[in-house]
C-alpha positions as CSV (number, residue, x, y, z in Angstrom):
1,X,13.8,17.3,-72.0
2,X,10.7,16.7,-69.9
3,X,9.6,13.6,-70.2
4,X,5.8,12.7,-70.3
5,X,3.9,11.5,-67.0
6,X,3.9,8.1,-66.0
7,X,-0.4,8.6,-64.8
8,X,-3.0,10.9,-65.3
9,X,-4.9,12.7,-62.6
10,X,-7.7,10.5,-61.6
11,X,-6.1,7.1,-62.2
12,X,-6.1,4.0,-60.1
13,X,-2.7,3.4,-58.8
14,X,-2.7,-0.3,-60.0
15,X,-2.3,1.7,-64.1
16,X,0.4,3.7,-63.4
17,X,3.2,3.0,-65.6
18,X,6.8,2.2,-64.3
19,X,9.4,2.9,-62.8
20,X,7.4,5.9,-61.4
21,X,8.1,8.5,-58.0
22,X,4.9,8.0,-55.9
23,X,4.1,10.5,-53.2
24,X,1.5,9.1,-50.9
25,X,0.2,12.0,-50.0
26,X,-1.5,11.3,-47.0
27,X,2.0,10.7,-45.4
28,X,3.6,13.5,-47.0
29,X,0.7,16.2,-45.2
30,X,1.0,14.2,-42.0
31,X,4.9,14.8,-41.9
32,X,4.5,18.3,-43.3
33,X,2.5,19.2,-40.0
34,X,5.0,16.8,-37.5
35,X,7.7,19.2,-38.0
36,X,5.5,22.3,-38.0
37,X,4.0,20.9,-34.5
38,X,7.3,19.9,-33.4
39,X,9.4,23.4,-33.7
40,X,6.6,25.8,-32.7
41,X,7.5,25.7,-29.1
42,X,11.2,27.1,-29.9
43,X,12.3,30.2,-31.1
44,X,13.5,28.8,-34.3
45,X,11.9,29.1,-38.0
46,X,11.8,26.3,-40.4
47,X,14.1,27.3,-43.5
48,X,13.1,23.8,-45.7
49,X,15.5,22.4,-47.8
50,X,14.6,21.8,-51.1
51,X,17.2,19.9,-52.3
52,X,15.3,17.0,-51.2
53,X,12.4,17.5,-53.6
54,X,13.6,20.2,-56.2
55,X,9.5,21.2,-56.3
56,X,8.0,25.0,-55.9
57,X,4.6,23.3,-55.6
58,X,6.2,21.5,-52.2
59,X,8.0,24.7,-51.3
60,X,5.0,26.6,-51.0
61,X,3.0,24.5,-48.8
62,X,6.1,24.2,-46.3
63,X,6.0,28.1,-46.5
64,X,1.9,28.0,-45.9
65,X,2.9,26.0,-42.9
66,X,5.2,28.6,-41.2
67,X,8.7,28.1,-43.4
68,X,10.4,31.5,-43.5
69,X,11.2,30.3,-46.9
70,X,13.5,26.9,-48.4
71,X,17.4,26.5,-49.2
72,X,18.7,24.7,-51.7
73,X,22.4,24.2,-53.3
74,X,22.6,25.7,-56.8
75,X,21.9,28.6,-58.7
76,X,19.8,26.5,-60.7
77,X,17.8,25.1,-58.3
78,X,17.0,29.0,-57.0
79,X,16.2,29.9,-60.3
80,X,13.1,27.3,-60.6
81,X,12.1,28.2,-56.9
82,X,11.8,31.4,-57.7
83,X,10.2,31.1,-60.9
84,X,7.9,28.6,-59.2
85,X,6.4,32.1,-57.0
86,X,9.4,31.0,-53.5
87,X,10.5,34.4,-52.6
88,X,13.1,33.9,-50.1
89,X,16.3,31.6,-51.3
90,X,19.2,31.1,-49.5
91,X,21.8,28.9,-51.2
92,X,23.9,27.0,-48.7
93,X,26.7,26.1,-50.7
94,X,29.5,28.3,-52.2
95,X,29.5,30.0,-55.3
96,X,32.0,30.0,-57.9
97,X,32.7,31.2,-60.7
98,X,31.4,34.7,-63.3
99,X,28.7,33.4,-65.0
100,X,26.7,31.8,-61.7
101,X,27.8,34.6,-59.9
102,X,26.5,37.0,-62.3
103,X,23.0,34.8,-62.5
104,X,22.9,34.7,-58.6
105,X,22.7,38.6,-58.7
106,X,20.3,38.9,-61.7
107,X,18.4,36.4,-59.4
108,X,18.5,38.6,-56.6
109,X,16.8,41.2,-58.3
110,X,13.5,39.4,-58.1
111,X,13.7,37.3,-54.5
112,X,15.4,37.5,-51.1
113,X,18.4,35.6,-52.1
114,X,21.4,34.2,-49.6
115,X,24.7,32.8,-50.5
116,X,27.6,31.0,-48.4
117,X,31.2,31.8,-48.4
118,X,34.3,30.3,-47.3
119,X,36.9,32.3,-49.1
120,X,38.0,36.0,-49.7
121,X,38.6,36.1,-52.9
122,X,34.7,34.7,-53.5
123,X,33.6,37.6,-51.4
124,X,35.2,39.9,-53.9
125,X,33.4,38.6,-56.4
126,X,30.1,38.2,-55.6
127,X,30.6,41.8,-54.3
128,X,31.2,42.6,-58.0
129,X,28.5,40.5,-59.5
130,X,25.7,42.5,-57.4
131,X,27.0,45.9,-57.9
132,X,26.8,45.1,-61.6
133,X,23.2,44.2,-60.8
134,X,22.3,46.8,-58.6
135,X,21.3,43.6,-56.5
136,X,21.9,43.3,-52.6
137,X,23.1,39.4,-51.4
138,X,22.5,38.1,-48.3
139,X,25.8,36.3,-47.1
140,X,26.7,33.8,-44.2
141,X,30.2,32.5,-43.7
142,X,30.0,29.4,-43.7
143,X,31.7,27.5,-40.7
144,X,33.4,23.9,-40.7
145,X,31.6,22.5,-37.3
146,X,32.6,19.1,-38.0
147,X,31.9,17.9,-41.2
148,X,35.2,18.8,-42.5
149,X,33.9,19.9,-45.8
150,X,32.9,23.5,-47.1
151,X,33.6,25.9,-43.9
152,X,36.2,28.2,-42.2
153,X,37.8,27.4,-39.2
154,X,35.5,28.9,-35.9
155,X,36.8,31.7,-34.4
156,X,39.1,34.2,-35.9
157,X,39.3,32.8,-40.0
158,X,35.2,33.0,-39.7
159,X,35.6,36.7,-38.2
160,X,38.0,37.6,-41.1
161,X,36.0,36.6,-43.3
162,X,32.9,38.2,-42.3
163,X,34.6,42.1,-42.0
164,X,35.4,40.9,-45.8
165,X,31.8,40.6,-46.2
166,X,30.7,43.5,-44.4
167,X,32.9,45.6,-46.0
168,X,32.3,44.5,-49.5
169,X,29.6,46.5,-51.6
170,X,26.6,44.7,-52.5
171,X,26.9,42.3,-50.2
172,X,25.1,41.9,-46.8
173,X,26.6,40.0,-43.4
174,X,23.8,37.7,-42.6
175,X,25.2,35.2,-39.9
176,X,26.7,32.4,-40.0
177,X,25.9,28.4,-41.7
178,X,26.8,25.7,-39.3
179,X,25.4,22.9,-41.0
180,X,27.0,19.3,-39.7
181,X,25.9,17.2,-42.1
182,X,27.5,14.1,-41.2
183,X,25.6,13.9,-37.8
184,X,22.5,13.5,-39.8
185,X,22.9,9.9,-39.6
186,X,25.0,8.7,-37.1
187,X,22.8,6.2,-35.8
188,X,22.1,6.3,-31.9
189,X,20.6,9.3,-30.2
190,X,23.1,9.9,-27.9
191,X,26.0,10.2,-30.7
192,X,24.3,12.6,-32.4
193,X,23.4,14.9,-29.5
194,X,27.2,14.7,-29.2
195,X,28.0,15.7,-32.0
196,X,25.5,18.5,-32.1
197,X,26.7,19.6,-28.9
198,X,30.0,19.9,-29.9
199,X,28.9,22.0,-33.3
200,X,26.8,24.1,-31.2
201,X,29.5,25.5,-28.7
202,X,32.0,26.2,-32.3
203,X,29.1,28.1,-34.0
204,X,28.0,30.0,-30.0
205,X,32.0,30.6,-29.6
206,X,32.0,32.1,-33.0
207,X,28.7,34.2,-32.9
208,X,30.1,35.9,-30.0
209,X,33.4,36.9,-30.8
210,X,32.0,38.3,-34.0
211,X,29.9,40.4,-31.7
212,X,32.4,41.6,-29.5
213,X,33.9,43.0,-32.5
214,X,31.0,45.0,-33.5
215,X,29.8,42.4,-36.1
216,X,25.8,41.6,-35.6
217,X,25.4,37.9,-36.5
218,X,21.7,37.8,-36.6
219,X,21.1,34.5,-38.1
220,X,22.7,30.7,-36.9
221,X,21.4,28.7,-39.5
222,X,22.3,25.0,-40.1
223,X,20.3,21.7,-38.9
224,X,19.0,18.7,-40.5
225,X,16.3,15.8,-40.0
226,X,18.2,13.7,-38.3
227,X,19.4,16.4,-35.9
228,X,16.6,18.9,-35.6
229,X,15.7,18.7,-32.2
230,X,18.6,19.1,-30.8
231,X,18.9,22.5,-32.7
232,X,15.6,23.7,-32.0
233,X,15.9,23.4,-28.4
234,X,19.4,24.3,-27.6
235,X,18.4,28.3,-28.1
236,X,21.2,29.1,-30.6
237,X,20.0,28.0,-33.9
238,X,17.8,30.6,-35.5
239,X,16.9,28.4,-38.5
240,X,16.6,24.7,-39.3
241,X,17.4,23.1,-42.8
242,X,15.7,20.3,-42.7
243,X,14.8,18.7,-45.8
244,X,13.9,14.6,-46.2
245,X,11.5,14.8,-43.1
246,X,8.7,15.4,-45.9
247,X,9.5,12.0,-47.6
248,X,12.5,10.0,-45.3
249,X,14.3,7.6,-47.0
250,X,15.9,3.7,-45.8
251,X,19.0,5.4,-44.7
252,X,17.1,7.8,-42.3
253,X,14.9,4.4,-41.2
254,X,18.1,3.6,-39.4
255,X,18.7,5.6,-36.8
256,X,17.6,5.0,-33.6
257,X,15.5,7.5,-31.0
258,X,16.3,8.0,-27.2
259,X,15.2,4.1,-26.5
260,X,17.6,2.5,-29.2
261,X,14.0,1.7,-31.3
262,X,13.7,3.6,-34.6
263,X,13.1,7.5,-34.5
264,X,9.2,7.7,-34.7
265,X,9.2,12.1,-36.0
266,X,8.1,11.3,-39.4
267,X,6.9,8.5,-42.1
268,X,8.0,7.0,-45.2
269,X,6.0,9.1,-48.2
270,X,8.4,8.4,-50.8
271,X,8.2,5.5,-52.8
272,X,9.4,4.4,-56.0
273,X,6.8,2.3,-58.1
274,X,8.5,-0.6,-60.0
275,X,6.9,-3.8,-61.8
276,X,8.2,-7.6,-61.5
277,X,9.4,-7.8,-65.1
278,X,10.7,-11.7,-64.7
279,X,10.3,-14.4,-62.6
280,X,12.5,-17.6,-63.6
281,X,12.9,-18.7,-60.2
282,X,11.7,-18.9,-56.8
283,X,14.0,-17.6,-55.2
284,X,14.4,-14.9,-57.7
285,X,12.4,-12.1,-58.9
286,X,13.5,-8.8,-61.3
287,X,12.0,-5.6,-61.3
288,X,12.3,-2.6,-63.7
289,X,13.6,0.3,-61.2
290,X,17.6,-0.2,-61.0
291,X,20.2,2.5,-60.8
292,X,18.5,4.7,-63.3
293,X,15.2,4.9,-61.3
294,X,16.9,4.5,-58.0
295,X,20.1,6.3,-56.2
296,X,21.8,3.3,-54.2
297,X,24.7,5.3,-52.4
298,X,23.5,4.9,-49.0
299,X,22.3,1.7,-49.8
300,X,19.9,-0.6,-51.4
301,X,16.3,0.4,-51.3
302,X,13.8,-1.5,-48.8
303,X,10.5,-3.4,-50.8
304,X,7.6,-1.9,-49.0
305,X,5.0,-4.4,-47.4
306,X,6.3,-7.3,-48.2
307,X,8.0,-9.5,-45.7
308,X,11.2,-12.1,-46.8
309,X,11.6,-9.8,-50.3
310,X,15.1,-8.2,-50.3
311,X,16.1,-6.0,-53.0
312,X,19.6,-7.6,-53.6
313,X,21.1,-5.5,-56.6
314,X,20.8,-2.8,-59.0
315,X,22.2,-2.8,-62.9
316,X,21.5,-0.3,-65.0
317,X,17.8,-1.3,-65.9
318,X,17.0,-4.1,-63.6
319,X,16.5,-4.7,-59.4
320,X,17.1,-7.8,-58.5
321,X,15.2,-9.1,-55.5
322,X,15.8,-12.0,-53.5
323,X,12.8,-14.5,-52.1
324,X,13.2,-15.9,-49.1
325,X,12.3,-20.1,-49.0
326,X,8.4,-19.6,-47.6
327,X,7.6,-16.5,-49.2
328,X,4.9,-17.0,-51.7
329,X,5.9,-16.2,-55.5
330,X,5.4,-13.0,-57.0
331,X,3.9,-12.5,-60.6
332,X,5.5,-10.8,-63.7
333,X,3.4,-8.1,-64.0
334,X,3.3,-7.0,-60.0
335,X,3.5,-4.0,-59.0
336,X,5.8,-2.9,-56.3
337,X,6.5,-0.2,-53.9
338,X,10.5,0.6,-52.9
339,X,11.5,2.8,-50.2
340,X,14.8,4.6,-51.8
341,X,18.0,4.3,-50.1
342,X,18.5,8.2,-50.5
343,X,15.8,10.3,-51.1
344,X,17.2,13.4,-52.4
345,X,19.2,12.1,-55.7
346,X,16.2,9.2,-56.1
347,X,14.4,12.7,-57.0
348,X,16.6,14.0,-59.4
349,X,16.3,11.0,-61.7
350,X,12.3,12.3,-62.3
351,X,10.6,14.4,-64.2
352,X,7.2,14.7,-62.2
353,X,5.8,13.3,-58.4
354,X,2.7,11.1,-58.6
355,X,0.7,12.2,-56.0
356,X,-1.6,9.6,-54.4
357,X,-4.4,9.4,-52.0
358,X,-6.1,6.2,-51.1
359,X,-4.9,4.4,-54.1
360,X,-5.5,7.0,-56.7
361,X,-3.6,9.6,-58.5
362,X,-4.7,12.8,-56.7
363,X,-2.3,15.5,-58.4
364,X,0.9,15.4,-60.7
365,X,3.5,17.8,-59.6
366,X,7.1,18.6,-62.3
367,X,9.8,18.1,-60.4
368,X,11.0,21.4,-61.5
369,X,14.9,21.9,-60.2
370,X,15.3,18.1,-61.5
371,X,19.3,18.1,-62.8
372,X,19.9,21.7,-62.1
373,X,23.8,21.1,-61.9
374,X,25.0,24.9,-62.5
């Protein structure tokens, strides 16, 4: 059930109610553009991934600013994107099972919708599930580049697997998905140009065998925002997936640029907006957002603008932060902003982003995709 909005359009942000998802949306537009700006001099298009913020009304405007559409990973999470007017889908995650299958296909009846596969007998049935349709799906095998998670081997199993696909009916060899995620955030620069090197030359090694054979491999998609550049400019990549650039998150705050400082690409926009609920002693403070307001799996969230306030720990209702000895006392009643460790499962715990501009609730958008499991 949806539940009803912590503010009203028009609001000053001091009222909203919490533990609330705040989008400043200054921010927000600034890093929208960064990454426009940043990929137009490469022959690459922007495919946004909407797992991050599970929102049409955020799709779109990625999509007015050159995104040849969003990802996302499951069939539920198309199925509000599409609803929400996003015509072109690619799922980047495998696919298992009749009835998703069978909703994919209906799905692609109505939008340009991609899948990924890693398995022969998956192939077979998604082949199925669109000729019962009378639907066409775009497929990419997906390739294990190093993340040593979904993915075929390069080379020959990724080749076997796409003459499955292109002789399967209904079904449509797109290219390949070589997405490493867990480069995203190794920390220094130069480890993950390593390790996007390294990707790179498996999915180029791959591409071109598959040619050799006859097999056009139009599309290398893959990428993420810790690891963009590096795709964009190395001339293989037709497609990026980033995703948290719009909002970043502590986690992403960590890694460091060419010159060991942080990377500079893009701005915290994401926040969530929490209340000092008690205050018993100096050197402790509680606030209302804890692990049902806030994901903590990479981490604890940072307090934004306030210097010597950690956030310490999360139960299932409470934050507790820690004062340090000179740091003036806070007051039951304060209102506070958190950075979230993780952006992307902070945003599955809402129902609706509070959109604000110079302190005041400026638009309220439904988090539409929000638990889309299956």
């Amino acid at each position: 059930m949806t539940q009803r909005p912590p503010a009203e359009v028009g609001m000053p942000l001091a009222e909203v109610d919490t533990p609330a998802l705040l989008i400043e949306l200054d921010a927000f537009e600034r890093n929208l553009s960064r990454m426009a700006q940043a990929i137009a001099p490469h022959p690459v298009r922007l495919r946004a991934h909407a797992k991050t913020h599970k929102c049409p009304t955020i799709a779109r405007r990625q999509i007015a600013l050159g995104a040849v559409g969003v990802c996302c990973q499951k069939v539920g999470e198309a199925e509000a994107l599409v609803a929400g007017g996003v015509e072109d889908v690619l799922v980047t995650n495998e696919i298992v099972g009749e009835p998703k299958l069978r909703r994919l296909a209906a799905l692609a009846r109505q939008a340009r919708i991609g899948v990924c596969v890693d398995d022969a007998e998956n192939v077979a049935a998604l082949g199925r599930a669109a000729q019962a349709f009378g639907a066409e799906l775009r497929v990419l095998v997906e390739v294990n580049v190093g993340a040593d998670r979904c993915g075929v081997e390069p080379g020959a199993p990724a080749l076997a697997l796409a003459r499955r696909v292109t002789q399967a009916p209904g079904l449509r060899f797109d290219g390949l998905q070589v997405y490493h995620g867990s480069a995203q955030h190794l920390r220094s620069h130069e480890e993950r140009r390593r390790a996007i090197e390294a990707a790179s030359a498996k999915a180029r090694d791959t591409q071109a065998l598959l040619e050799r054979e006859g097999i056009a491999c139009p599309t290398i998609t893959g990428a993420g925002t810790g690891t963009f550049r590096f795709e964009a400019a190395g001339g293989l990549y037709t497609e990026l997936q980033a995703g948290s650039y719009i909002f970043m998150d502590a986690d992403y705050g960590k890694n460091r640029g060419e010159d060991g400082g942080p990377v500079r690409d893009f701005e915290h926009s994401l926040f969530v907006y929490a209340t000092v609920m008690s205050h018993t002693a100096p050197e402790r403070a509680v606030v209302d957002a804890g692990l049902k307001a806030l994901s903590v799996d990479s981490g604890m969230p940072l307090v934004f603008g306030l210097e010597g306030v950690e956030y310490a720990r999360a139960s299932d209702e409470h934050g507790k932060l820690v004062l340090a000895p000179a740091h003036s006392p806070l007051r039951v009643g304060q209102k506070l902003r958190l950075i979230p460790g993780h952006c992307d499962p902070t945003v599955n715990l809402y129902d609706w982003f509070v959109c604000t501009r110079n302190d005041r609730v400026e638009a309220l958008w439904p988090i539409t995709a929000r638990g889309a499991l299956l």
